[in-house]
C-alpha positions as CSV (number, residue, x, y, z in Angstrom):
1,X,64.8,128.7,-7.6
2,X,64.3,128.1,-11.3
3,X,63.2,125.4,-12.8
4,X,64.8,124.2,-16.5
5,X,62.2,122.8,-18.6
6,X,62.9,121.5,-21.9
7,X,61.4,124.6,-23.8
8,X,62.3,128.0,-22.3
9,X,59.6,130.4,-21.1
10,X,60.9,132.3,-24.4
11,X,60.5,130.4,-26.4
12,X,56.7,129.5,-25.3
13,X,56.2,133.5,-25.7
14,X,56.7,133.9,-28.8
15,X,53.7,132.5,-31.4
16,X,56.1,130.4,-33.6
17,X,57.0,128.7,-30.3
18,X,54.1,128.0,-29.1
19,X,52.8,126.5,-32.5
20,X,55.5,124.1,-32.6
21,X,54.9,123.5,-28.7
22,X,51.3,122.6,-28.8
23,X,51.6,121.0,-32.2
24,X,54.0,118.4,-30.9
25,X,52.1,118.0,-27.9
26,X,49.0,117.5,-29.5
27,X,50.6,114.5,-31.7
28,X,52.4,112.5,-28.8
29,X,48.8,112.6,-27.0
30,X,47.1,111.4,-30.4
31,X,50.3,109.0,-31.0
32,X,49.7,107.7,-27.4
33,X,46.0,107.4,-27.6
34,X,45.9,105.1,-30.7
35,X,48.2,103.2,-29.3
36,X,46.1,102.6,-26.6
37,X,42.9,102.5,-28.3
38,X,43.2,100.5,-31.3
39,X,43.6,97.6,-29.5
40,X,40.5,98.1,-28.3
41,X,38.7,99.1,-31.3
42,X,40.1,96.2,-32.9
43,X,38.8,94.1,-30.5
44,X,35.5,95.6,-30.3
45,X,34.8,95.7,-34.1
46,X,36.5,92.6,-34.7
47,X,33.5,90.7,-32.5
48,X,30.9,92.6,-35.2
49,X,32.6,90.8,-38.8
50,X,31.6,87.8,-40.4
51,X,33.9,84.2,-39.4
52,X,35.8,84.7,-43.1
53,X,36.4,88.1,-42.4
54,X,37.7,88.4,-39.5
55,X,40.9,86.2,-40.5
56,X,41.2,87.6,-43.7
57,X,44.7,88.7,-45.1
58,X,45.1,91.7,-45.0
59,X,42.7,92.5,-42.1
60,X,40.2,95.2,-42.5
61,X,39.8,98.2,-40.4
62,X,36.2,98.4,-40.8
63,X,33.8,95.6,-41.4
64,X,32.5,94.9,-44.4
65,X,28.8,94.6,-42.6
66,X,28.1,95.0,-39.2
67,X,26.9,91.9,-37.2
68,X,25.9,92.0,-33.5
69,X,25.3,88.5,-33.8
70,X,28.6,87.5,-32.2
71,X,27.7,89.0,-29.1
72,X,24.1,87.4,-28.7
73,X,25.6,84.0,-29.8
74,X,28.3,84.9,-26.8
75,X,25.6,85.6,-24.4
76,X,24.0,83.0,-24.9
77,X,26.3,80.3,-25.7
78,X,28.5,80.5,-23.4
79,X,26.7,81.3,-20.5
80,X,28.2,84.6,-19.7
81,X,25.8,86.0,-17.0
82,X,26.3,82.6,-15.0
83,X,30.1,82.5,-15.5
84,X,29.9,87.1,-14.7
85,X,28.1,86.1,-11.4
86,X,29.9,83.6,-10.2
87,X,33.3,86.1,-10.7
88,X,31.5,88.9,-9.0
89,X,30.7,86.7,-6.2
90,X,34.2,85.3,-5.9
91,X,35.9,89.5,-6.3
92,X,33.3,90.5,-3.9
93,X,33.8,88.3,-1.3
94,X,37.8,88.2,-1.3
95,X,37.7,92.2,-1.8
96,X,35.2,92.3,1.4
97,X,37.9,89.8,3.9
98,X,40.6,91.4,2.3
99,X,39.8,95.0,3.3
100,X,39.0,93.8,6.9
101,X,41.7,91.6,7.8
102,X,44.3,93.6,6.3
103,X,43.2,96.8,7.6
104,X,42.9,95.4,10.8
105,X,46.8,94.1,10.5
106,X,47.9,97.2,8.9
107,X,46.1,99.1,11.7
108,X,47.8,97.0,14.7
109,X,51.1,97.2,13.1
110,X,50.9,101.0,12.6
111,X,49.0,102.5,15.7
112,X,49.3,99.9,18.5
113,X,52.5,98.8,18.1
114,X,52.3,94.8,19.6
115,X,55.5,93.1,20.6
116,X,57.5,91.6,17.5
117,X,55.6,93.8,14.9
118,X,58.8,94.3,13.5
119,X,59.6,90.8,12.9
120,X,55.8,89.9,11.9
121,X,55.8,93.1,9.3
122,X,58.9,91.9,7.6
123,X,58.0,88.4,7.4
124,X,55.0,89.3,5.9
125,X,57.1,91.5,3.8
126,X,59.7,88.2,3.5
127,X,56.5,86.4,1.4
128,X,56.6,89.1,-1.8
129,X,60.1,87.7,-2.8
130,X,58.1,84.3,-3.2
131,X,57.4,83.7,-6.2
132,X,53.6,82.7,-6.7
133,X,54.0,79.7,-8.7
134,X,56.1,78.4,-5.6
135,X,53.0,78.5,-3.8
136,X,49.9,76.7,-5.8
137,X,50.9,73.1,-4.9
138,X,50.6,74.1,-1.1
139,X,47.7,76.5,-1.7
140,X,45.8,73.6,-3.2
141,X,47.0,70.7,-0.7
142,X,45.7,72.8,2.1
143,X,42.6,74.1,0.0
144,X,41.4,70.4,-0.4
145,X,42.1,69.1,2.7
146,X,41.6,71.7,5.2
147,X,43.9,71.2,8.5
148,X,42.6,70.3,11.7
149,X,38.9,70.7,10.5
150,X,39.7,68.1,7.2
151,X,37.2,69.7,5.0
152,X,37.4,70.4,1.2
153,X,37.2,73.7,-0.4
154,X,37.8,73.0,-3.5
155,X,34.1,74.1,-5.8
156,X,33.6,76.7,-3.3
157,X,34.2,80.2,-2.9
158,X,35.9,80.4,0.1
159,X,38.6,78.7,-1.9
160,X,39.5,82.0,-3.8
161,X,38.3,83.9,-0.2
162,X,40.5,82.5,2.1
163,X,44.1,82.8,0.0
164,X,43.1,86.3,-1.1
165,X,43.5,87.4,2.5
166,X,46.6,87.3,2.7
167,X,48.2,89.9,0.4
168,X,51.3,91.6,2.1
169,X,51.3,94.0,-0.6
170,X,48.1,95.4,-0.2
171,X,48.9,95.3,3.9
172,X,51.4,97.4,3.5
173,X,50.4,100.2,1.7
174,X,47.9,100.6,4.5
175,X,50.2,100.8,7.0
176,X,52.3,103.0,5.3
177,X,49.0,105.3,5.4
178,X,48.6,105.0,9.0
179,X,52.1,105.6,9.8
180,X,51.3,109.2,8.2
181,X,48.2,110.2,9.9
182,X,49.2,112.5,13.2
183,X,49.4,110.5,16.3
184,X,48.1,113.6,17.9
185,X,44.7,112.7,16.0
186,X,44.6,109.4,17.5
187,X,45.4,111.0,20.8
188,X,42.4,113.6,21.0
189,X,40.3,110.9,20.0
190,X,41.3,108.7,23.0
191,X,41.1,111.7,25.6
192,X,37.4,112.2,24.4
193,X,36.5,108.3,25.2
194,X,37.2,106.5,21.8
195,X,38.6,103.1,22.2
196,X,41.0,101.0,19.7
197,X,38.1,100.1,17.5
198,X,35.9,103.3,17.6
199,X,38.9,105.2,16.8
200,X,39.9,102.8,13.6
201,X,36.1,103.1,12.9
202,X,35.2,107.1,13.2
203,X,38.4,108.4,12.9
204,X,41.4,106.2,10.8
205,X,39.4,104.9,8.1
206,X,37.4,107.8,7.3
207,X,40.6,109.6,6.7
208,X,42.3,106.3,4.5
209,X,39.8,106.8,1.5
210,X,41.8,107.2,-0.8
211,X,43.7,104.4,0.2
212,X,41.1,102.2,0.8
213,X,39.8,102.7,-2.5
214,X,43.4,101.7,-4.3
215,X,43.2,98.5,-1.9
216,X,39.8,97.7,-3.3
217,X,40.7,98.3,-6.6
218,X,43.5,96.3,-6.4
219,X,42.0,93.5,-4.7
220,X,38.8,93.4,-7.3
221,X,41.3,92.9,-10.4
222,X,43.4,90.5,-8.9
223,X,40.4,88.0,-8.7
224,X,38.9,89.1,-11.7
225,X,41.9,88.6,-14.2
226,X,43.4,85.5,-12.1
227,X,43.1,82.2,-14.4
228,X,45.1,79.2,-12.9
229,X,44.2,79.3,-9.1
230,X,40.5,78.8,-10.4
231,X,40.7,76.8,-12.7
232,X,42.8,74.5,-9.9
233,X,40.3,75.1,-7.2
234,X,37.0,75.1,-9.6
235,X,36.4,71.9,-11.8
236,X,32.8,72.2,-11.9
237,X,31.9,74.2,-15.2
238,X,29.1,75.8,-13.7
239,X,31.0,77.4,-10.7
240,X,33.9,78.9,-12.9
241,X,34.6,82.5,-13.3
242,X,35.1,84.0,-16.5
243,X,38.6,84.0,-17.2
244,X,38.4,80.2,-17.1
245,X,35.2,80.1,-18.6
246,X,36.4,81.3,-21.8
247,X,39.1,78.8,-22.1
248,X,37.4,76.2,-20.9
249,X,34.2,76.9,-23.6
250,X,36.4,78.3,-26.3
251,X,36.6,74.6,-28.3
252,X,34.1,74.5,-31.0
253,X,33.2,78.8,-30.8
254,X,34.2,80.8,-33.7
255,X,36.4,83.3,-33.2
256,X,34.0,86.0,-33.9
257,X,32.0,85.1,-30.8
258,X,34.6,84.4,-28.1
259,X,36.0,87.7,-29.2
260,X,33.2,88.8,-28.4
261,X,32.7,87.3,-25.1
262,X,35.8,88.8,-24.5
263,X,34.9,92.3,-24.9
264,X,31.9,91.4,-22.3
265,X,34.4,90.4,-19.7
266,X,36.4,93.0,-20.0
267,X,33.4,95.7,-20.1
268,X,33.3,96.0,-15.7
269,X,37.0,95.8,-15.2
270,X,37.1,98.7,-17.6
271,X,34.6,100.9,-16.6
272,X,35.6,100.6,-13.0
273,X,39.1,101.9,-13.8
274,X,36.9,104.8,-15.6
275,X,34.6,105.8,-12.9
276,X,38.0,105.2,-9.6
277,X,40.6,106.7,-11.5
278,X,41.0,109.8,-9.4
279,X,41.0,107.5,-6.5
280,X,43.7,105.3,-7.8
281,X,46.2,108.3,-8.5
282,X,44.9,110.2,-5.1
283,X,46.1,106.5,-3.2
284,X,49.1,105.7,-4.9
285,X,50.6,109.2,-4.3
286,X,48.8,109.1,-1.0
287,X,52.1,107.0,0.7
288,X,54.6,108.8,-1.7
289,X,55.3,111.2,0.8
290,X,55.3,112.2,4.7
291,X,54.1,114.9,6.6
């Protein structure tokens, strides 16, 4: 069966087609490019000028004179590596419970099949037409006064932990994985000896990668760009991650240097969207079809 593009193979063979062809291509990929890069150069460049320059009308493209300043005084001023390590502690540890609990859940609900998984997978399903705001007040009444044990975890990591575990989203798109790999798989592995958890171990999650790495992914940023449940949970300025940080230490910074520290914050989230990309578009098509 043929496929109807929107230039015909003709056209494409003759060299005035393909000249137009590749010359319109080559401009929507430059058009779209600068109009995601600019923003960044903007940003970038804009940390380098002087405090009168960078709010000057009209703006300039390129500074006047380049000062890396702004990003020392950033450093330094605003305590970035304390604020960085206290939001790599915080992504790390949610992304670690996360990827455990869920992919135990999404495993159960998939492959063994308990009574009611139905009912539990769509009220955990039920809880995405929730909005999030709707839950902060009882997020934070039960982070400060933990039931039955009555203890506060408000300043404390396991604050952001412990609500990060539950993401039905992230659940699942791992079961939908496991409902596609081959229950004969599963089956050889249990004639050979495997049990429930050496088969999720040697066997299921070797196979998930991909998806796995989407989860991660997905789980890292969430932490990492989420402002108001730690700035509700975190009131000591020492223990604050970045995103709250630089709100919370922006009074009395010129612009030049909390633009700046902006860039610096951003500079992990971006280069581990660089280096899992593959992984990312390999996941997310991973559950787009069966078989």
């Amino acid at each position: 069966m043929s496929v109807r593009t929107l230039v015909s193979p003709l056209a494409l063979a003759r060299p005035r087609g393909r000249a137009v062809y590749w010359t319109v291509f080559t401009g929507v990929v430059l058009l779209f490019a600068l109009a995601f890069l600019f923003p960044v150069y903007w940003m970038v460049t804009g940390a380098m000028k002087s405090p009168d320059e960078v709010v000057r009308t009209p703006p300039t493209l390129v500074p006047h004179a380049w000062h890396l300043s702004g990003y020392t005084d950033a450093w330094d001023l605003m305590d970035l590596p304390t604020h960085l390590w206290n939001t790599v502690v915080q992504a790390t540890g949610a992304w670690l419970l996360q990827l455990v609990f869920c992919t135990a859940a999404a495993y159960a609900l998939s492959k063994l099949r308990p009574a009611f998984g139905r009912v539990i997978l769509g009220g955990i399903l039920a809880t995405l037409m929730v909005p999030a705001q709707a839950l902060v007040v009882p997020k934070y009444l039960t982070v400060a006064d933990l039931p039955l044990i009555h203890t506060s975890l408000l300043n404390d990591p396991l604050g952001i932990w412990l609500p990060a575990v539950a993401n039905a989203f992230n659940l699942y798109l791992l079961k939908r994985f496991f409902d596609q790999i081959p229950r004969d798989v599963l089956e050889a592995a249990e004639i050979d000896g495997a049990g429930r958890l050496r088969t999720l171990w040697s066997i299921v999650l070797p196979m998930s990668r991909p998806v796995l790495g989407v989860v991660s992914i997905f789980a890292l940023v969430a932490v990492w760009q989420d402002f108001l449940w730690p700035l509700m949970v975190f009131s000591d300025t020492d223990k604050q991650p970045i995103s709250v940080a630089l709100v919370q230490l922006s009074q009395n910074i010129p612009l030049t240097v909390l633009i700046a520290a902006m860039v610096i914050a951003s500079i992990p989230m971006v280069a581990m969207f660089l280096v899992f990309q593959r992984h990312i578009i390999a996941g997310i098509s991973a559950g787009s079809t069966k078989g």
